[in-house]
C-alpha angles and dihedrals in degrees: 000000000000099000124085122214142172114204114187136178126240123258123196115198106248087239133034126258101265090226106042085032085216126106121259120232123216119187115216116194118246096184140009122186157067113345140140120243104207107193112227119294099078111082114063128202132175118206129167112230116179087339100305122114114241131198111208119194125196129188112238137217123209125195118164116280098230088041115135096262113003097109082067094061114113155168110297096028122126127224130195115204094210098175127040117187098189105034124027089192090076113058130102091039118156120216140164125230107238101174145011128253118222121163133145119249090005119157097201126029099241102219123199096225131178118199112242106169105130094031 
């Protein structure tokens, strides 16, 4: 894993700011550390939709598996790659964590991951 990446959860005050009357969002990291961003077109999935077979394709995120923190890291969280060895186009590159990734004797959690940088 050459890429270096933070992914964080979303946390909303408790009250809103008295002046904008909206809840501010802090975003506390999870996990910080090695991992290796694959664009779509891995992972394969056949579906059926109106009788027609369709291939969908999602991007993945892999952080080590026996990483401080990474075991916390769910569904709706966000992660930044901020360092990209190979490849200085992708960082920093914004996508949100959209399933968990559980497997016996796996090296790398295999998140299910959809960019979301420019939204």
């Amino acid at each position: 894993m050459v890429d270096t990446c933070v992914i964080s959860r979303e946390v909303r005050s408790a009250r809103p700011d008295p002046q904008t009357a909206k809840h501010t969002i802090e975003h506390v990291p999870i996990y910080w550390g090695k991992c290796e961003y694959v664009a779509a077109n891995t992972a394969v999935r056949e579906t059926e939709s109106q009788g027609r077979q369709v291939v969908e394709q999602s991007a993945q995120l892999r952080i080590p598996v026996d990483a401080p923190g990474s075991a916390e890291c769910a569904e709706g969280m966000n992660a930044t790659v901020v360092l990209s060895t190979h490849d200085s186009a992708t960082a920093p590159l914004e996508v949100r964590v959209t399933a968990g990734h559980h497997q016996s004797f796996a090296a790398s959690r295999r998140l299910p991951v959809k960019e979301i940088s420019g939204d």
